[in-house]
DRENMARFI-571666 format. One line per 2 residues: number of its first residue (from 1); their letters; for each residue x, y, z of C-alpha. Coordinates in pm, 1 decimal, always signed. Example, Ala and Ser with C-alpha at 12.3 -4.5 7.8 and 13.67 -1.06 7.14 Angstrom:
REM residues 2
1 = AS = +1230.0/-450.0/+780.0 ~ +1367.0/-106.0/+714.0 .
This chain:
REM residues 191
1 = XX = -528.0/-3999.2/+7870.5 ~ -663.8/-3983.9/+7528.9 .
3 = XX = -538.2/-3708.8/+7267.6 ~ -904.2/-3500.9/+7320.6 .
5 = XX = -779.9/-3455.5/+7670.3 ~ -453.9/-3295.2/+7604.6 .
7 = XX = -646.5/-2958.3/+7527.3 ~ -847.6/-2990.0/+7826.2 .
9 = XX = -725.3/-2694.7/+8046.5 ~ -786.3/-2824.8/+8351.3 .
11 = XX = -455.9/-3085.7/+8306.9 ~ -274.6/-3209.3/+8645.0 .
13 = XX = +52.6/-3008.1/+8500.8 ~ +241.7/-3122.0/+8833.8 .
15 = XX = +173.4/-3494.1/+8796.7 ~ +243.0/-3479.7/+8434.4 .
17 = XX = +607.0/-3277.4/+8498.5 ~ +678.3/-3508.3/+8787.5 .
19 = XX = +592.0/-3823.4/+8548.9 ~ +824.7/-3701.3/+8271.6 .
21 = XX = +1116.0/-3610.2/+8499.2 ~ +1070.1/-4001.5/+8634.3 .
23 = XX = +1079.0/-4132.3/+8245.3 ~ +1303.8/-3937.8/+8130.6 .
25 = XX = +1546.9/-4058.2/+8430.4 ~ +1452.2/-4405.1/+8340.4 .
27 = XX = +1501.1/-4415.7/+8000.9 ~ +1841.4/-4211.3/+8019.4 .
29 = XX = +1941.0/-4472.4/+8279.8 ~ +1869.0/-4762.9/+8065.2 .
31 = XX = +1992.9/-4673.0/+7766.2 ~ +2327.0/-4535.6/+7974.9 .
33 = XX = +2404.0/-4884.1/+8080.9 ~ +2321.2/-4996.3/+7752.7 .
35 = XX = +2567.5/-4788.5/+7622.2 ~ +2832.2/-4855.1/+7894.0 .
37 = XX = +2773.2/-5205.5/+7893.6 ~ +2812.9/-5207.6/+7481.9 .
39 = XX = +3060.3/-4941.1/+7381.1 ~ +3338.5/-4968.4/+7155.4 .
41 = XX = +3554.8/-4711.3/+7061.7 ~ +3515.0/-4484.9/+6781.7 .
43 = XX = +3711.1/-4193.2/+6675.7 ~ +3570.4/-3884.3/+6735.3 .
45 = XX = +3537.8/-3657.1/+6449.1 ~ +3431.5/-3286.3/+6456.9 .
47 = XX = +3148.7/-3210.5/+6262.5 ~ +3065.0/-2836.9/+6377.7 .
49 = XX = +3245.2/-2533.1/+6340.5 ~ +3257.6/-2256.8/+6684.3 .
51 = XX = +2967.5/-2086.0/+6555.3 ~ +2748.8/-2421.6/+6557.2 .
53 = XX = +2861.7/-2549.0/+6892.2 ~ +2854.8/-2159.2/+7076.0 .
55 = XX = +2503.8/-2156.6/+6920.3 ~ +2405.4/-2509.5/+7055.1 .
57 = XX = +2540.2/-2432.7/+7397.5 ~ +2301.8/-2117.4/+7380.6 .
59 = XX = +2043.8/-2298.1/+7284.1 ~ +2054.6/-2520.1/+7575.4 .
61 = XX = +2052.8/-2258.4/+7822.2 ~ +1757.6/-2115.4/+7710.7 .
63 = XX = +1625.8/-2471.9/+7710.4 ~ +1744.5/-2524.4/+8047.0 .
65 = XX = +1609.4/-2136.3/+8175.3 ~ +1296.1/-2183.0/+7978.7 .
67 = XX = +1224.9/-2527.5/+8151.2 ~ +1312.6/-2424.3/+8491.3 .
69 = XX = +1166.5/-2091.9/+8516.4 ~ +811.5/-2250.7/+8352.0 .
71 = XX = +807.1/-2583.7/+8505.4 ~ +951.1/-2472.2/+8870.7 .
73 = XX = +692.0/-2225.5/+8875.4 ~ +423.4/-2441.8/+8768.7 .
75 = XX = +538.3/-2706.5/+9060.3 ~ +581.8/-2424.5/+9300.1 .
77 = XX = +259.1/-2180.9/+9246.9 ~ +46.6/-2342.3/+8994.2 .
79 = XX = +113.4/-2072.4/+8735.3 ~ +364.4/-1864.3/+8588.2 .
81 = XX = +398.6/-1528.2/+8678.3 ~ +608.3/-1212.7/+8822.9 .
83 = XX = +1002.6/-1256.7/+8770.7 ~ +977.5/-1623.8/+8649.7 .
85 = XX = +748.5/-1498.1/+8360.6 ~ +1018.4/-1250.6/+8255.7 .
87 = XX = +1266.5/-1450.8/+8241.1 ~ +1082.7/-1682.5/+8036.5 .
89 = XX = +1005.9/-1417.4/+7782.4 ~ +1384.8/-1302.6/+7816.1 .
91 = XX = +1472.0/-1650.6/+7731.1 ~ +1217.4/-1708.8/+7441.5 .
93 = XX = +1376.3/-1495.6/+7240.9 ~ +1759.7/-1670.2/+7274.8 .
95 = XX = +1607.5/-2019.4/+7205.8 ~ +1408.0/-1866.5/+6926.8 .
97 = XX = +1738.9/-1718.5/+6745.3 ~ +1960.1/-1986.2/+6839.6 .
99 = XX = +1664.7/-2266.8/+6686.2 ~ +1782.9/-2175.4/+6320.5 .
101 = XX = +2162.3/-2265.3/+6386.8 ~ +2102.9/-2534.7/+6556.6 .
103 = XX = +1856.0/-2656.8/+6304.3 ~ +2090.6/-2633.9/+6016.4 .
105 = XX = +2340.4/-2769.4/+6172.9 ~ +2272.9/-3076.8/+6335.0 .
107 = XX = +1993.9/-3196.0/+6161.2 ~ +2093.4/-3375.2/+5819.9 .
109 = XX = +2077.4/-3239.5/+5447.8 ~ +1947.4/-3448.6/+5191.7 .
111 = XX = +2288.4/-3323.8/+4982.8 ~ +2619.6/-3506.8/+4960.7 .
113 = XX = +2817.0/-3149.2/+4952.9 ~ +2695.0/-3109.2/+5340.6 .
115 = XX = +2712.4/-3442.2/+5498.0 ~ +2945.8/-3758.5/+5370.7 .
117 = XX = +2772.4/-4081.2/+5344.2 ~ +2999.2/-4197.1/+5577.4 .
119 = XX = +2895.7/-3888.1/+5888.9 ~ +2485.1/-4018.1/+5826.4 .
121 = XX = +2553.5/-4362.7/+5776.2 ~ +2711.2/-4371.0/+6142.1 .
123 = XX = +2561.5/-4126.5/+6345.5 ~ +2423.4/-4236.3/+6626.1 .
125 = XX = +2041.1/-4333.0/+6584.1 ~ +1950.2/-4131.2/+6922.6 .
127 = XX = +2126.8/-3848.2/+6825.8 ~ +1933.6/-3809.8/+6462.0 .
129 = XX = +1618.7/-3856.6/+6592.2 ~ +1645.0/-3665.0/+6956.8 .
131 = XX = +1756.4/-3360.5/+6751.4 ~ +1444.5/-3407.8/+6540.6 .
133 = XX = +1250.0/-3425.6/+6793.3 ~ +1378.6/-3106.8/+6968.0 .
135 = XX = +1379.7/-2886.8/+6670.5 ~ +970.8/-3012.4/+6559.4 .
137 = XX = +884.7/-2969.5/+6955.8 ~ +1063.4/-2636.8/+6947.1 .
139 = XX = +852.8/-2501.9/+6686.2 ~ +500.7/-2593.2/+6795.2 .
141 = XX = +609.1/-2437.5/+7110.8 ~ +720.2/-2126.5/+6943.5 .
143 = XX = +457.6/-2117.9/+6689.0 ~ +166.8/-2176.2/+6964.8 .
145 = XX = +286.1/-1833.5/+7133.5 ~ +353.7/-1654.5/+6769.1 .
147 = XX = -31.0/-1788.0/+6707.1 ~ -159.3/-1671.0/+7105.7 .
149 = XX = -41.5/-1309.7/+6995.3 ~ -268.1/-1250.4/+6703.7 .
151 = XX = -603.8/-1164.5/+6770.8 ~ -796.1/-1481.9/+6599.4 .
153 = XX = -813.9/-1721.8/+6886.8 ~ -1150.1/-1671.4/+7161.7 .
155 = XX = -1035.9/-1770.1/+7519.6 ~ -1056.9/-2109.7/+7538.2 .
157 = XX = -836.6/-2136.9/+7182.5 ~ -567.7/-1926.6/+7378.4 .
159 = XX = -609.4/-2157.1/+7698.1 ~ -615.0/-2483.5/+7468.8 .
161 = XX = -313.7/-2319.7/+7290.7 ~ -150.2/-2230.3/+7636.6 .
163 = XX = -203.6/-2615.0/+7689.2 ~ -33.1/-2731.3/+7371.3 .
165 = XX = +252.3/-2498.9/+7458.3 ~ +323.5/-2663.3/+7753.4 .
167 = XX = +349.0/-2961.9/+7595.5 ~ +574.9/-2899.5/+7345.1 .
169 = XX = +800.7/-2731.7/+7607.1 ~ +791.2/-3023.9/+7785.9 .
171 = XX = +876.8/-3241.5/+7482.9 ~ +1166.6/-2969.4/+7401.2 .
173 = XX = +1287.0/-3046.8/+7759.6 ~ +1269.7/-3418.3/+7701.6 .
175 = XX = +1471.2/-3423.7/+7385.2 ~ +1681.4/-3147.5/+7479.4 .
177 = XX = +1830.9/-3384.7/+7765.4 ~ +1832.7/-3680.4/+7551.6 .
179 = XX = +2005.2/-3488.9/+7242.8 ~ +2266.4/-3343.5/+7496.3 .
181 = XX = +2319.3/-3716.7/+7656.3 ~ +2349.6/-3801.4/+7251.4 .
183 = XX = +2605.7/-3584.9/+7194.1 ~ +2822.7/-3652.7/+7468.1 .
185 = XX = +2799.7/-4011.2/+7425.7 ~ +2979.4/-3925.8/+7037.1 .
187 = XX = +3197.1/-3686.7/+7182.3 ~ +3344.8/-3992.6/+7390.2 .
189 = XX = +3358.9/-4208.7/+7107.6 ~ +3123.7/-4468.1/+7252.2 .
191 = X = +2871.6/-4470.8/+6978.7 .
């Protein structure tokens, strides 16, 4: 697959879902036993308040709602629509207000006053870059549906945007799993 085909609407959506499910597994797998195999003990230390961690939590169920009510009805019908749709729109707007907390709050600050040397010297490589990941996938896939509703795309922009949406959701669905494996990896002190 070449990056021209990616806004091709005619994509096999269930292969591709299937496909990432299967990596996704395998990578969290291999880098579990990595970890297990090479963990040493760290202390943990709390670097969110309630309101950061309520908001994350949040922010992962409407991951987790957005995911399964788009990609189970994708794998089931071949399309959104009906009572999965609304609840995908329900959802949107959750991850959409819980995005800004949990992008100023887990991703770093260039300032010293935020974050110690010492908390982004030693935080956990997959954990910086999986929340990076999440919060840039998270707004394409926003922005795509904040573009769709203003009347300058024709219908095969909104189809090829409809495309790139899916994407990104599916990239936010990636990372989201891998940032939440991140975090409870440091939570246990293993890395």
């Amino acid at each position: 697959m070449i990056v021209a085909d990616l806004l091709n609407i005619d994509l096999p959506w269930k292969q591709i879902i299937i496909g990432a499910v299967c990596a996704l597994l395998a990578v969290l797998l291999v880098n579990g036993t990595w970890v297990a195999a090479t963990r040493r003990r760290l202390e943990f230390r709390e670097r969110h308040g309630w309101i950061a961690r309520t908001s994350y939590l949040l922010f992962l169920v409407a991951t987790v709602t957005l995911a399964a009510t788009s990609f189970g009805s994708i794998l089931r019908f071949g399309h959104m629509s009906g009572l999965g749709l609304l609840i995908h729109i329900m959802s949107a707007g959750a991850f959409v207000a819980t995005l800004f907390i949990v992008a100023t709050a887990f991703l770093p600050w260039g300032s010293e006053r935020q974050q110690s040397a010492y908390v982004l010297e030693h935080r956990w490589w997959l954990a910086r870059w999986s929340a990076w990941a999440l919060v840039v996938a998270s707004l394409v896939a926003a922005g795509t549906m904040l573009i769709s509703m203003l009347p300058i795309l024709d219908t095969t922009g909104l189809l090829q945007f409809a495309q790139l949406h899916r994407l990104a959701g599916l990239i936010v669905a990636a990372a989201a799993a891998i940032h939440a494996y991140a975090m409870v990896v440091t939570r246990l002190g293993w890395r």
